[in-house]
C-alpha positions, 0 to 999 in steps of 0.5 A, a space after each residue: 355337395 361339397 364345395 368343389 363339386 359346386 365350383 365344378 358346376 359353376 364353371 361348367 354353367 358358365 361356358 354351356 351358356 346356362 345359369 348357375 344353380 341356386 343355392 339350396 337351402 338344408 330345409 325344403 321349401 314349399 312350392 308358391 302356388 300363386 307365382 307371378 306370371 313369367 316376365 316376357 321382356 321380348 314382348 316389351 316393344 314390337 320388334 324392329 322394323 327390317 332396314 331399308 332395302 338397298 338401292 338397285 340404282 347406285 352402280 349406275 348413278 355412281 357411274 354416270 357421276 364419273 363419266 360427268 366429273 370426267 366430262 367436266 375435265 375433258 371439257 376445260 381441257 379442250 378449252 385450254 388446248 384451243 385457246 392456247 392455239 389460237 394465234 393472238 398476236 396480232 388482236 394488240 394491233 387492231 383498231 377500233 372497228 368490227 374486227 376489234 368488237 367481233 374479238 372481244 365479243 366472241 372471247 367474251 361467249 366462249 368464256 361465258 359458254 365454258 363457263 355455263 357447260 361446266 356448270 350445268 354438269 356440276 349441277 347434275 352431279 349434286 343430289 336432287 329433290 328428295 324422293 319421300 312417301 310424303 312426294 310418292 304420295 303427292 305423284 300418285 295423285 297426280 299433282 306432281 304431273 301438273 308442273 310438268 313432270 307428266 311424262 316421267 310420272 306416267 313413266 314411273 307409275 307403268 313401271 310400278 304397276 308391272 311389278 309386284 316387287 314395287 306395288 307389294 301386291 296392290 296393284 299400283 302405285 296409288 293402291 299402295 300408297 293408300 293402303 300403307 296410309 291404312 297399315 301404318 293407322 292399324 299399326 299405331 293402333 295395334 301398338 296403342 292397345 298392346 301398351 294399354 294391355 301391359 299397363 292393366 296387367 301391371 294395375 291388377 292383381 286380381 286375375 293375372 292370366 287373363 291379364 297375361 291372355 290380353 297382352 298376348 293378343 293384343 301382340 298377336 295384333 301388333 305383330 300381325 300390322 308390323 309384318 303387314 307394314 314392312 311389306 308395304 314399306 319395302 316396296 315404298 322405298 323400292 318406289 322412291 329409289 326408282 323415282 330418284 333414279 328418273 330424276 337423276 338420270 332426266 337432270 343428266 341428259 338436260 346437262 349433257 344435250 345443254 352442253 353439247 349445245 353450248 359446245 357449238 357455240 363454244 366452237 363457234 366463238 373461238 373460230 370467230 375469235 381467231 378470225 378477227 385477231 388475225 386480220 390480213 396484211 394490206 398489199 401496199 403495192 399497186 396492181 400494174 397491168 401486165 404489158 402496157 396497151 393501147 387504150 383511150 383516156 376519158 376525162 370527167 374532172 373539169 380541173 384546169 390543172 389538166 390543161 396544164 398536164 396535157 394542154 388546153 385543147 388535148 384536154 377539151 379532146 379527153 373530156 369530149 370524145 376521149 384520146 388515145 394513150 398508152 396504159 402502162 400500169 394501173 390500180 383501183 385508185 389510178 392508171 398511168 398513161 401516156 398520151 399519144 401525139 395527134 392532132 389535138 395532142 401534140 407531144 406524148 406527156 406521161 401523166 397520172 389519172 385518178 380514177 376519180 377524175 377518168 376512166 382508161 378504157 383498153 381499145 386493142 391489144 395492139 401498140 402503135 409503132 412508129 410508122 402509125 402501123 401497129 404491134 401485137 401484144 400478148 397480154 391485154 389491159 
């Protein structure tokens, strides 16, 4: 073969993805009746386990997250909003007292709870306890329902039992996870022998098939656990995304129904905070009655200062059986009358009698007029 029919053949090997033909040499060589057996470089190491199955429940964990993060923002937003439009003008003007506690109280609660609901939604969002064979293996046995998970175990433990894509065909949760403990032993096992069998095949000379038979078999076994532990292990890790998803979503609706409930507090510290730093402006003005009216002066002081505002005996009079007077304004602290000429009272004096000192008890809703007669009014005492 000249030498561009060899390059010839060279590129067309090249691009068909074979190997290049060897050289021959002029002379024959014989044929080696004792080759080496082939190399089986596939055969080195088992082949590598099938990567872990996807997480079915990611769509829905990453959606409760956005709807949390959201929840955070509307929350403080909220806040903002009503605390802005809490009139705080006059909370400079109180005094020490109860409106003056009840303010700085329920501004310290409303602060406290925002606080806390943003908080607990933050917490819900962060990755919780990790779901692993070594935890599976634990709430098979039932030791994670001892601190008080029962309900969510029994939960995810009918959910595994109901299907074979989780239990592998076992049966239950505690069935699987006992046989992937036997599977993976008879895979180390199995993984044990093929390297003890390669490493004789590479010691001996002396019967090299038979070498070769034992590697085989012994590959057959290790292929045979391998296939027996992706089956298990698949439907392991199907079980600890369901677990992480329980305990995702059970941490979700502990924050939400806690916030919810530390909005109501929220609320309620915010009313209260506008109640007292808003008090109601004092009314100065004395209540009067509507129209003066006849009415009757009863004294209980014993002051001798009265003696000299209506004189001695028309004071004896008001402190035992009471005089008649004229009501011409009143309030809670005090009434101002007119006294009416009689036999004890000899001219009409104008006087003011603290409601500490007597009493003005209305008698008519008449006056009296000049000629000891009387005149109808239209509003009472």
């Amino acid at each position: 073969m000249s030498t561009l029919e060899r390059f010839k053949q060279l590129l067309q090997n090249l691009f068909s993805g074979g190997a290049a033909p060897a050289p021959r040499s002029s002379a024959s060589t014989p044929p080696d009746t004792k080759a080496a057996p082939a190399p089986q470089a596939s055969a080195a190491t088992p082949p590598p386990a099938s990567g872990p199955p996807a997480d079915p429940y990611k769509e829905a964990s990453d959606k409760t997250i956005a709807t949390l993060t959201w929840f955070v923002g509307a929350l403080a937003a909220i806040a903002t909003l009503v605390v802005a439009g809490t009139q705080l003008s006059s909370i400079g003007e109180l005094s020490k007292g109860p409106r003056l506690g009840w303010a700085i109280g329920s501004a310290a609660a409303a602060l406290a709870g925002t606080i806390a609901a943003i908080g607990l939604l933050t917490w819900a969002r962060l990755p919780g306890k990790p779901a692993d064979q070594a935890r599976l293996q634990e709430l098979a046995q039932g030791k994670e329902g001892r601190r008080g998970n029962a309900r969510r175990d029994a939960w995810l433990l009918d959910r595994v039992e109901a299907d074979p894509a989780f239990h592998r065909g076992t049966g239950s949760l505690k069935d699987l996870m006992a046989q992937m403990s036997t599977t993976d032993a008879e895979y180390h096992e199995a993984l044990k022998q093929y390297h003890k069998a390669k490493s004789a095949a590479r010691a001996t000379t002396t019967d090299p098939k038979a070498e070769n038979r034992k590697i085989a078999k012994a590959k057959a076994a290790l292929d045979v656990a391998t296939d027996d532990v992706k089956r298990l292990r698949f439907g392991v890790q199907m079980s600890a995304h369901l677990l992480r998803y329980i305990d995702f979503r059970r941490k979700v609706y502990r924050a939400i129904w806690a916030v919810l409930a530390l909005s109501v507090v929220v609320a309620a510290a915010l009313v209260t905070l506008a109640w007292a730093a808003n008090p109601p402006e004092e009314d100065a003005t004395p209540q009067a009655v509507a129209r003066p009216v006849h009415a009757q002066l009863h004294l209980v002081s014993k002051d001798e200062i009265w003696s000299a505002r209506l004189g001695p005996e028309c004071a004896a009079a008001a402190r035992m059986d009471g005089i008649e007077v004229i009501a011409l304004a009143s309030d809670d602290e005090s009434a101002t009358v007119v006294t009416i000429p009689s036999g004890q009272c000899l001219e009409p004096r104008r006087v003011v009698v603290p409601s500490d000192d007597g009493a003005v008890i209305a008698v008519s809703d008449s006056l009296p007029d000049a000629s000891g007669g009387s005149a109808t009014v239209s509003a009472g005492f």
